[in-house]
C-alpha positions as CSV (number, residue, x, y, z in Angstrom):
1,X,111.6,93.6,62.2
2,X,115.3,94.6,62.1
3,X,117.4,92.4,63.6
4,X,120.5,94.1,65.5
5,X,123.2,92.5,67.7
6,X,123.7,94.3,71.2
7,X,126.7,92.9,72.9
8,X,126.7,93.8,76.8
9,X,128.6,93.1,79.8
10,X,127.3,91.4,82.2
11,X,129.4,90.2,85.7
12,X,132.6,91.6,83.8
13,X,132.3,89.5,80.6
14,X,130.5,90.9,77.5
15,X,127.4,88.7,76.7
16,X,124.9,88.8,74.2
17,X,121.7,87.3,74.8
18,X,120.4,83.3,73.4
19,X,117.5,84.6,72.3
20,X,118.6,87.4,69.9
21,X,121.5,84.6,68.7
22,X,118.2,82.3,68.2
23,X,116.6,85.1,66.6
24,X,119.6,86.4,64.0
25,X,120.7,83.0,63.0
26,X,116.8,81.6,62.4
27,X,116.4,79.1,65.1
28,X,113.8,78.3,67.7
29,X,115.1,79.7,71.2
30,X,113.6,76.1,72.6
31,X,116.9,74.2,70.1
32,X,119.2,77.1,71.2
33,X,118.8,76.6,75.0
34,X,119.1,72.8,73.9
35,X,122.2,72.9,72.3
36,X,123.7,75.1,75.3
37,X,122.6,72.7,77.7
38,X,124.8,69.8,75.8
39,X,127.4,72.5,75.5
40,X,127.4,72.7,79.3
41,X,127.4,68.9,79.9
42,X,130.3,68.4,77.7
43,X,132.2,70.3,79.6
44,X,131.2,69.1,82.6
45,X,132.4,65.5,81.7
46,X,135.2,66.7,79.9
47,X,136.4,69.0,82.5
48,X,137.3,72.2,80.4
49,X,136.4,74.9,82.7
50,X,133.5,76.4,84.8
51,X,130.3,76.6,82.2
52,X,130.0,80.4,83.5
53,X,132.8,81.1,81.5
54,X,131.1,80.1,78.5
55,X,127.3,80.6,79.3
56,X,125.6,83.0,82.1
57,X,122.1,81.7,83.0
58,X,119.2,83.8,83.3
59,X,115.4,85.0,83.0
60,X,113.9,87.2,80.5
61,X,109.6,88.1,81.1
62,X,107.6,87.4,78.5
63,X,104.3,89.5,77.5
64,X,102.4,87.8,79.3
65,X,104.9,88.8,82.8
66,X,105.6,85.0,83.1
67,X,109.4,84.5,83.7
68,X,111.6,82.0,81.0
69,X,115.0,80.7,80.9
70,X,117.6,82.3,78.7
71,X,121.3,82.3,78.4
72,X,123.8,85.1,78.2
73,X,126.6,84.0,76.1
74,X,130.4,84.9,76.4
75,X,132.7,85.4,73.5
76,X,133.7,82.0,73.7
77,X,130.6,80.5,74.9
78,X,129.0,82.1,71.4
79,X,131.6,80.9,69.4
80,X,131.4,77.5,70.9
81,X,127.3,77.9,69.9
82,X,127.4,78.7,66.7
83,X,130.3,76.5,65.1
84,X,128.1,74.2,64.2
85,X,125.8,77.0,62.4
86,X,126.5,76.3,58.4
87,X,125.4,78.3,56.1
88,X,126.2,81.7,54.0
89,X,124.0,83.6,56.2
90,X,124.9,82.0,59.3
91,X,128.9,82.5,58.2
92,X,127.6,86.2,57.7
93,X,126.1,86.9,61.3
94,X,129.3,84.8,62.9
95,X,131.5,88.2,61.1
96,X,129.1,90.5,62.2
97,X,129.5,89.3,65.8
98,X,133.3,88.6,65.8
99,X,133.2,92.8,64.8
100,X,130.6,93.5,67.5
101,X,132.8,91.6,70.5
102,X,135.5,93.1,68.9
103,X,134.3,97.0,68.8
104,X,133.2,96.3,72.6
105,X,136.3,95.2,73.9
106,X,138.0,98.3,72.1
107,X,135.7,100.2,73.9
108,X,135.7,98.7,77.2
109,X,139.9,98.6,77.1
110,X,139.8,102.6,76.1
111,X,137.9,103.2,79.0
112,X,134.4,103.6,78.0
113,X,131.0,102.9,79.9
114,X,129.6,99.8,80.0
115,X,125.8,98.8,79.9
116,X,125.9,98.6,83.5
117,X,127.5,101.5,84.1
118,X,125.1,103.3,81.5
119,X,122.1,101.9,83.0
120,X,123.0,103.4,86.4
121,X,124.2,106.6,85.0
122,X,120.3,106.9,82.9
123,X,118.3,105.8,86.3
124,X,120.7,108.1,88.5
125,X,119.8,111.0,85.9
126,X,115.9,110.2,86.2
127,X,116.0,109.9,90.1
128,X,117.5,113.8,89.7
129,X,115.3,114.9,87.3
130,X,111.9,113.1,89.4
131,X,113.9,114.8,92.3
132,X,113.6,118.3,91.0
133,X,110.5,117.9,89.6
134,X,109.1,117.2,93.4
135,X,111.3,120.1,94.9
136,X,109.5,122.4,92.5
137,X,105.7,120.9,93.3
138,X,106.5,121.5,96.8
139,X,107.5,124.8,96.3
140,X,104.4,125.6,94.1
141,X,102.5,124.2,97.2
142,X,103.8,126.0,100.1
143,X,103.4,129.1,97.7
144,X,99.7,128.4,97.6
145,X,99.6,127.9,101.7
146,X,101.4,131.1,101.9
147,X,98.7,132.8,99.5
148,X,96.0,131.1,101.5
149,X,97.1,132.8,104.4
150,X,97.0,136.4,103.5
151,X,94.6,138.4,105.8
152,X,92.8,140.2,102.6
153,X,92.1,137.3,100.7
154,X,88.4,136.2,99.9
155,X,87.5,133.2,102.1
156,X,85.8,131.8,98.8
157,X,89.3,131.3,97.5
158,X,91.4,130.0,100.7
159,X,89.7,126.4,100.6
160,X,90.6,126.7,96.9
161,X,94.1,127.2,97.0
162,X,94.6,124.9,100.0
163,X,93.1,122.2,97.7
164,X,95.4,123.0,95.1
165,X,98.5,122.8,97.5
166,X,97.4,119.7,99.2
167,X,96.6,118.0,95.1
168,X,100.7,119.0,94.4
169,X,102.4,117.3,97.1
170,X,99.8,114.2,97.3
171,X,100.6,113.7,93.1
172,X,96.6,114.2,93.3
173,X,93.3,115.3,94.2
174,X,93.2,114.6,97.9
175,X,90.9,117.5,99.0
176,X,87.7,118.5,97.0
177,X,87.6,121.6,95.7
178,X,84.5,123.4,97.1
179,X,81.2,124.2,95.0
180,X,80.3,127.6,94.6
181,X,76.7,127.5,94.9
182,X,75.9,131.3,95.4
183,X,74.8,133.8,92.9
184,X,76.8,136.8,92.9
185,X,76.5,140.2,91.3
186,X,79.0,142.8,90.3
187,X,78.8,146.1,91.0
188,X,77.5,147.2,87.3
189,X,75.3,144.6,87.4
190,X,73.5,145.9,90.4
191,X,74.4,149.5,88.7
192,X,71.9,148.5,85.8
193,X,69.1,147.4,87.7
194,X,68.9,150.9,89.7
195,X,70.5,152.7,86.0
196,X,73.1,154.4,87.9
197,X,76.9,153.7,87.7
198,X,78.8,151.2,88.7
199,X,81.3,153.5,90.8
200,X,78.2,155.1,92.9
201,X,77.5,151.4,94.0
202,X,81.0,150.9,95.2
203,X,80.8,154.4,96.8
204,X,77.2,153.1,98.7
205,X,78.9,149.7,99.2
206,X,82.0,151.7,101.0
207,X,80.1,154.0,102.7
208,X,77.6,151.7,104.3
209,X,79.8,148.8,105.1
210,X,78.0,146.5,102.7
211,X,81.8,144.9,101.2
212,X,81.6,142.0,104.0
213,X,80.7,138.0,104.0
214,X,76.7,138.9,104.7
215,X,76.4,141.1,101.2
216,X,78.9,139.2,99.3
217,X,82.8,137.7,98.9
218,X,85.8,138.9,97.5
219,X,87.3,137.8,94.1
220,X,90.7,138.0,92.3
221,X,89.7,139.1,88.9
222,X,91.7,140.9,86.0
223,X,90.9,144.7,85.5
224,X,88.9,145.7,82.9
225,X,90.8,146.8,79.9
226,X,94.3,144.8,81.5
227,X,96.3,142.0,82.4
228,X,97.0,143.0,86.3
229,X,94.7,141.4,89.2
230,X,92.5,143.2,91.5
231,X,90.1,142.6,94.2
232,X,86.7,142.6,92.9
233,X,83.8,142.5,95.2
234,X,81.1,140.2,94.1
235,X,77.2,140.9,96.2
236,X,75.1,138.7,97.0
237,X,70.8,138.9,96.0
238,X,70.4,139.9,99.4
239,X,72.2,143.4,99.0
240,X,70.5,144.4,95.9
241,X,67.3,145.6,98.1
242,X,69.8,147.1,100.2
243,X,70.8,149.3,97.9
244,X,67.6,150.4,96.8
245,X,67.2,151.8,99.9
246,X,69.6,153.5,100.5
247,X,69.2,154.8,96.7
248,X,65.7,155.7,97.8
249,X,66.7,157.6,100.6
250,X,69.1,159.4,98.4
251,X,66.4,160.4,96.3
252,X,68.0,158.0,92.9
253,X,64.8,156.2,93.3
């Protein structure tokens, strides 16, 4: 795995973590935190200063979500560390840091963001973003209320589209979409069982008053031959016998 060395700031001091100074310079964490801790006790009975100017304590999760101890080190608290690291590649990663803690305080003196300030600016940018995202849903749902609503809609499709509406703003399904469980016909398939056409059935259907929730529902459905929408009226089995009497008594039968 590449290794990579990511100085932060943490409580106004840039830090870098012990375990990715463990990790770079090939020691166990378990010696690092060890060798910290004697750090800290030196000073203590030396009296050179508060350890949190050398050594910021902390938790990191593991995998597993269990919680461990860690260190965030300062500048000096890392160079304290790792003077006792020998070594050509140790004496390598000590330049690479010194240039790291170096490039971050240019940064940090010319006025640029810190971690902190970056974090906040990312999760400020994805609470907008998740903000938008919901004002659109909701709009998409009252939309689909509104459509519910209109007087010349099928009832077959207003439980619909409140289902859909409600599923938008609960992130979900929350109300079951309801089973069709009626056959229906269209009007050139009843046209084919009495061999006439398709428009003379709509005529009859018109004419009679059969276009209503005992012979059948209303559909959207794209015109034949086109993209636009229309109303289609679907009949039920029980209006085809309508129609072939009234065909009858119109002599087509």
């Amino acid at each position: 795995m590449q290794q990579l060395i990511n100085i932060q700031t943490k409580e106004g001091q840039m830090v870098v973590s012990s375990r990715e100074v463990a990790a770079n310079f090939g020691k166990e964490h378990k010696n690092v935190l060890r060798d910290i801790g004697e750090i800290i006790s030196n000073a203590h009975s030396s009296k050179l200063g508060h350890e949190s100017n050398l050594f910021i304590e902390s938790t990191y999760r593991a995998g597993t979500g269990k919680a461990y101890k860690e260190y965030l080190l300062t500048r000096d608290g890392f160079s304290l560390l790792v003077m006792g690291f020998t070594g050509k590649e140790a004496l390598d990663w000590k330049l690479k840091y010194i240039e790291a803690f170096n490039k971050m305080e240019e940064r940090l003196l010319n006025g640029g963001p810190t971690d902190e300030v970056k974090l906040l600016n990312a999760k400020s940018r994805a609470m907008n973003a998740e903000a938008r995202l919901k004002t659109a849903d909701c709009k998409r749902a009252e939309l689909l209320y509104k459509l519910s609503q209109v007087d010349t809609l099928s009832k077959t499709y207003t439980p619909v589209l409140v289902a859909k509406a409600a599923d938008i703003v609960n992130g979900g399904e929350l109300i079951p979409l309801p089973k069709v469980t009626r056959k229906t016909y269209t009007a050139t398939e009843i046209a084919d069982v009495f061999d006439v056409s398709a428009n003379k059935i709509g005529r009859i259907a018109t004419k009679n008053g059969l276009k209503n929730e005992r012979y059948g529902e209303w559909y959207r459905d794209v015109a034949k031959g086109g993209k636009k929408e229309v109303d289609t009226f679907k009949y039920y089995e029980c209006a085809i016998p309508v129609f072939g009497e009234i065909l009858e008594q119109e002599g087509e039968q």
